[in-house]
C-alpha positions in Angstrom: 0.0 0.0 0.0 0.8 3.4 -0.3 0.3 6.5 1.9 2.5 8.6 4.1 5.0 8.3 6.7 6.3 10.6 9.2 9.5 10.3 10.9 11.6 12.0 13.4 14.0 14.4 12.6 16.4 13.7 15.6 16.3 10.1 15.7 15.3 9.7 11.9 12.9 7.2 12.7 9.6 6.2 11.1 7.1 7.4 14.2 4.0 6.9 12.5 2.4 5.6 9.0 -0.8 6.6 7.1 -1.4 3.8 4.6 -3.0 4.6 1.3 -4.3 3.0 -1.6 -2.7 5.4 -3.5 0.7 7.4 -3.6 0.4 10.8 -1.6 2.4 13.6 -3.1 2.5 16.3 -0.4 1.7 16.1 3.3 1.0 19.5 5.5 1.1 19.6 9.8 -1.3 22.0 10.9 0.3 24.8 12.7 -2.0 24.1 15.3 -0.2 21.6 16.7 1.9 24.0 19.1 -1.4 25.8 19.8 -2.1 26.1 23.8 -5.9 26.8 23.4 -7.3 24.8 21.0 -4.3 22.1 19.8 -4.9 19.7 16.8 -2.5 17.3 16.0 -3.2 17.2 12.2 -1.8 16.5 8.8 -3.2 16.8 5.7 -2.1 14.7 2.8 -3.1 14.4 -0.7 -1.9 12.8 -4.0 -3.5 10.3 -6.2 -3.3 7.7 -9.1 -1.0 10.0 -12.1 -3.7 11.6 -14.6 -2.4 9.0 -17.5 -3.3 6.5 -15.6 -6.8 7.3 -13.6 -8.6 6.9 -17.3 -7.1 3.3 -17.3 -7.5 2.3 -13.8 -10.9 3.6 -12.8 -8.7 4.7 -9.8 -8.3 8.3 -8.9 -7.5 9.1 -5.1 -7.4 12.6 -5.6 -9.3 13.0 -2.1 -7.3 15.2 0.9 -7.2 13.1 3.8 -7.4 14.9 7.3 -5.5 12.6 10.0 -4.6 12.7 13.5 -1.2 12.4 14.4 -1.6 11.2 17.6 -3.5 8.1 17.0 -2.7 7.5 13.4 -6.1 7.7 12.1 -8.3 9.1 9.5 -10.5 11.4 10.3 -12.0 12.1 6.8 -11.4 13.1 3.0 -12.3 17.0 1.1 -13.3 16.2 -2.7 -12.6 18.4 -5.1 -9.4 18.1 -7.6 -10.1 16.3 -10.6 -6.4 15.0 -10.8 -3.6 14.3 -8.3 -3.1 16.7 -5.4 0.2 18.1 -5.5 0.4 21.1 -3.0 -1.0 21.7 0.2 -0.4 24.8 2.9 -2.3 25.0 5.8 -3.2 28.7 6.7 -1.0 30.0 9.3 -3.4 30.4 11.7 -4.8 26.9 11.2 -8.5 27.4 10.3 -8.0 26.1 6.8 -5.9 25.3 4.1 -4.9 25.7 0.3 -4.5 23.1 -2.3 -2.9 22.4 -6.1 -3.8 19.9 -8.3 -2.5 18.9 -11.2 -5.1 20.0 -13.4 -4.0 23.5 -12.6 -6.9 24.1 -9.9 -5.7 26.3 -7.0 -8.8 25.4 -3.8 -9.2 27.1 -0.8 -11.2 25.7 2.5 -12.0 27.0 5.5 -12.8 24.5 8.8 -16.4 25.2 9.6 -16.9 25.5 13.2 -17.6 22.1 14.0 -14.0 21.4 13.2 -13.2 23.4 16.9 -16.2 22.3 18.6 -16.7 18.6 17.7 -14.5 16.1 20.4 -14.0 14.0 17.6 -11.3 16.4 15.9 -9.4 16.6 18.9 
């Protein structure tokens, strides 16, 4: 399978894995991670099956997946490229985030207020 790993930059190892049925291109940690008030301990990852190939595989994976660092789990995928994610920047104050897909489509969400209130984004 594919997916993500993340690994620590002091010891250099592998900490924690996000498996995937398809390759993930770019990963993002939500600066919120350091926040004292309202910490989440998210990444954000995207990617997908290459554009020559989705045609021919019926697969696409162009979904962002929202995780939880701390226990290495899905919370739940953001639709909207029609081709593999390549870029992804969280806003710096963590309420959303930017993404680029290969088809040349620049999106731009905003956490509604669930994402704050709701125990299981925590």
């Amino acid at each position: 399978k594919e997916g993500c790993k993340v690994w620590d930059p002091e010891t250099l190892e592998c900490t924690r894995t996000f498996k995937q049925e398809v390759q993930m291109n770019t990963v993002a940690i939500s600066p919120l991670v350091y926040d004292k008030k309202e910490p989440r301990y998210h990444i954000i990852m995207g990617g997908g099956v290459p554009s020559r190939e989705a045609a021919r595989t019926l697969m696409g994976g162009f979904e962002i997946h929202l995780c939880n660092l701390l226990v290495e789990e899905e919370l739940g995928t953001i639709s909207g490229h029609f081709g593999p994610v390549n870029s992804l920047a969280f806003f710096v104050d963590g309420r959303g985030f930017v993404s680029g897909g290969e088809e040349g489509t620049v999106r731009i969400f905003r956490f509604d207020k669930s994402y704050f209130e709701d125990e299981s984004f925590k």
